[in-house]
N, C-alpha and C positions, 0 to 999 in steps of 0.2 A: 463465478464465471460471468461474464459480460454478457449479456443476452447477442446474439448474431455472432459470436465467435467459433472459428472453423479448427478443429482438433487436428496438427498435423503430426501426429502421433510423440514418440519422448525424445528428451532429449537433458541430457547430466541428470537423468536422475526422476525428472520432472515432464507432466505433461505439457507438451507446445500447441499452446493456440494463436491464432491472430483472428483480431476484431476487424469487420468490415470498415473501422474507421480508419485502420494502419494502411488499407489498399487507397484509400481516397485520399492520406497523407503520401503516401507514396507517387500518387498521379500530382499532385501541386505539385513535388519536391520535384518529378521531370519536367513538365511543365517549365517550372523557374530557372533550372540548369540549362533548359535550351534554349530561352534567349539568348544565351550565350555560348554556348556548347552543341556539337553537332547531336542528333538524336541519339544515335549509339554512345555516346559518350557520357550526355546528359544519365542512360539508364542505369550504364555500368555507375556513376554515382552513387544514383538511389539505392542502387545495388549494395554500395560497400555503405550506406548510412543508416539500410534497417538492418545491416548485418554486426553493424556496430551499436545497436543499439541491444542486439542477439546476443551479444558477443556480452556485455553489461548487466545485463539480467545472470547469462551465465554464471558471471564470476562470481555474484551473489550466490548464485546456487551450490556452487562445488565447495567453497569456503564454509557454508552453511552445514552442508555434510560434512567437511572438517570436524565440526566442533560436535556433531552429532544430531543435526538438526535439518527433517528432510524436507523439501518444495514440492509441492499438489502440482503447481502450475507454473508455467510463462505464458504470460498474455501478452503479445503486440498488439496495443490500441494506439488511437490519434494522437492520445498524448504522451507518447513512450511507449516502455514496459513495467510490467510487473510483476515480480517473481513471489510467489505466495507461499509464505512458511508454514511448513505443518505448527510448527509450536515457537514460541517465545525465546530467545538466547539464552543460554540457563546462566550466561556470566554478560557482568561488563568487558569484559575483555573479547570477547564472543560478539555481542552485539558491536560492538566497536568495528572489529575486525572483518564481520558480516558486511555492515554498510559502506566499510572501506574500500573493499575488492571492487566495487561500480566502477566508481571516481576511477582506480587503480588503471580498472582494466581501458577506461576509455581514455586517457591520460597515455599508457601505453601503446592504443592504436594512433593513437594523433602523431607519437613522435615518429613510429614506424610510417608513417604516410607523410607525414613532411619528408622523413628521410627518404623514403622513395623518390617525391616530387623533386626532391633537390637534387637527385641521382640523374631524377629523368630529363633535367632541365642544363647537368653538366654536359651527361651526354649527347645533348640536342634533338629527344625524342620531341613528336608532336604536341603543341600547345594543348592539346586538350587534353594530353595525357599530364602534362604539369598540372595544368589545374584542378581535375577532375581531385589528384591524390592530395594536393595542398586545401583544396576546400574540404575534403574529407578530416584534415590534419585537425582545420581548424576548426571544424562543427564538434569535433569531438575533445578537442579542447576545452569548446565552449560548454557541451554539455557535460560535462566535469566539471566545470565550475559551477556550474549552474545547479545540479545535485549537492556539492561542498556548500548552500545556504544552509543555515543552523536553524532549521526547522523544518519538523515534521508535517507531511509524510517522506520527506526528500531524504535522500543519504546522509547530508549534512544533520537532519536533527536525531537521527539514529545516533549518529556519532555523539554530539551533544548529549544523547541522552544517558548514552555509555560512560562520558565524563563525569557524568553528574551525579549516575547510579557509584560511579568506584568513587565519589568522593563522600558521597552523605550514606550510602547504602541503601538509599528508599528507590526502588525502581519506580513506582506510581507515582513518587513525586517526580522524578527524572524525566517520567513518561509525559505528565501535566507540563514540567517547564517548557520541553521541547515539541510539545503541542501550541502553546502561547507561542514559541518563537516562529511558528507554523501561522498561526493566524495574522501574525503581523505580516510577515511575508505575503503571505496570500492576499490579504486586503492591500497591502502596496502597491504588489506588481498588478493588482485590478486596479487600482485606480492610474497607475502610471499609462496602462491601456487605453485606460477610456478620455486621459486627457491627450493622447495620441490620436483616438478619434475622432476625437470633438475636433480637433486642429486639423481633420481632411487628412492623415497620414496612418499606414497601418499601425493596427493596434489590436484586432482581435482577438487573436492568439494569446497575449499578455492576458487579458481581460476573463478568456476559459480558463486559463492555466493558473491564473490567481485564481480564481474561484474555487476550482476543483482544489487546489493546496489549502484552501483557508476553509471548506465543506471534507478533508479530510482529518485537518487537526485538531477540527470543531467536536467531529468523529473520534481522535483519540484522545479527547480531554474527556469525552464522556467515558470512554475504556478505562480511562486513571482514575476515575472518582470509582467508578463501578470496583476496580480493580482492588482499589484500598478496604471499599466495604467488607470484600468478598475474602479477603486476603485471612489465611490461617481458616477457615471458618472450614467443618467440615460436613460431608454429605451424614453423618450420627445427628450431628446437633442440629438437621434441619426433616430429621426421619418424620418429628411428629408435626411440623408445620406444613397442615395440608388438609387433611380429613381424617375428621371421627367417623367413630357407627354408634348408631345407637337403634333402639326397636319403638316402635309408634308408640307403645305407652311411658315413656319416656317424659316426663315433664320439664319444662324451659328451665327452670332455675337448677334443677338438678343438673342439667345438661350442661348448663357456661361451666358449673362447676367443676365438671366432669370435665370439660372441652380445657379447662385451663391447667386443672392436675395434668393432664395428656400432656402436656407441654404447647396449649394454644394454638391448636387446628382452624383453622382459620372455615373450616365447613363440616357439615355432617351429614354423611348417608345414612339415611332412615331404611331400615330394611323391616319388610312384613311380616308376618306370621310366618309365610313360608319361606323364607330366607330370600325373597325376592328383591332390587333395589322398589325401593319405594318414594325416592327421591331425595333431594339435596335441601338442606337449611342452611344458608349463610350465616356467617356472626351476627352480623347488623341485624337479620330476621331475626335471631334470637335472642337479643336485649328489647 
């Protein structure tokens, strides 16, 4: 959970938070609509822009349950959402189908809100009400596309990564490619930021958002190495990697030998006469 995020109880399944960062994206987003837009109009916007972005997370979530797999959380923060899986897709097909419902669903509201706007525009409703729904049309558009890059942590490298698992069968490696497709992105869209900057034009935004994409796939390239070590290996075959015992009179060379028959304890509690701890010997102390 994002440190400062406000629990507004559940929702599909999952607990709803938002981050104090989604209330300060939300004041820009009216903000920027009213230079153009009367104030009620501008809000109803932002109104229909974090409820599509609610709406995004969702479909991740019920899809997710579909396949049998349940969500702790939705977080609205500054830069999105985030819908947190309890556990891992147990298929390609799964994971696929998980990342795809985003894209879907906001792809969905776009056309439902053009079609509105062009309803409201035959009928000769007020200009703000055309634009309010066709800028909604098109943000959501936009961020459907914008999720469909092939790389991780975005929808797009879910997807990718589901390709890649049903073609070779290695999720870890699927998980690494689509982390690398993650970092190049991210380094991209930071650098496409900052030479927006540098030229007096915004750019900010690009420059977080690359970051954070290319500090998250950075994050699941170490999950895929980790993941390959770890893979098959079970909680029996790591029982005696940990601590021995042994009693103070006990002598060093007895001990590693002892310590390595055990299956390689990497420490040993020394207990006293009275069966009390008596303290810890590391390996290294004991070579």
């Amino acid at each position: 959970m994002l440190p400062g995020s406000l629990s507004l109880g559940r929702l599909a399944g999952a607990e709803l938070k938002v981050h104090w960062s989604a209330g300060l994206v939300a004041l820009l987003v009216v903000a920027g609509l009213n230079g153009q837009l009367p104030i009620g109009a501008a809000f109803l916007g932002t109104a229909a822009f974090m409820a599509s972005i609610l709406f995004h997370e969702v479909a991740h979530a019920v899809v997710a349950r579909r396949f049998g797999v349940g969500t702790s959380s939705i977080v609205l923060w500054g830069l999105g959402g985030v819908a947190r899986l309890d556990a891992e897709p147990p298929t390609p097909r799964a994971e696929g189908w998980i990342a795809a419902a985003g894209p879907l669903a906001s792809l969905g509201i776009g056309a439902m809100s053009f079609g509105v706007s062009f309803g409201a525009y035959r009928l000769g409703l007020p200009d703000a009400v055309v634009t309010v729904f066709g800028w909604t049309a098109f943000v959501n558009g936009a961020v459907a596309i914008f999720n469909l890059l092939p790389g991780a942590p975005l929808d797009g490298g879910r997807i990718l990564r589901a390709v890649r698992w049903s073609r070779h069968g290695d999720r870890y490696r699927a998980m690494g490619e689509a982390a690398r497709g993650g970092q190049i992105i991210g380094w991209a869209l930071g650098g496409v930021g900052l030479a927006l900057l540098l030229d007096g034009r915004p750019g900010l935004w690009l420059v977080l958002t690359g970051f954070f994409i290319a500090a998250n796939a950075k994050g699941e390239l170490a999950m895929a190495a980790l993941g390959r070590r770890l893979a098959g290996v079970t909680v029996g075959e790591l029982t005696w990697y940990g601590v021995a015992e042994t009693g103070t009179d006990m002598d060093t060379d007895s001990m590693i030998w002892q310590r390595q028959r055990l299956g390689g304890a990497g420490a040993v509690a020394v207990r006293g006469d009275g069966g009390e701890l008596a303290g810890l010997v590391l390996e290294d102390q004991l070579w």
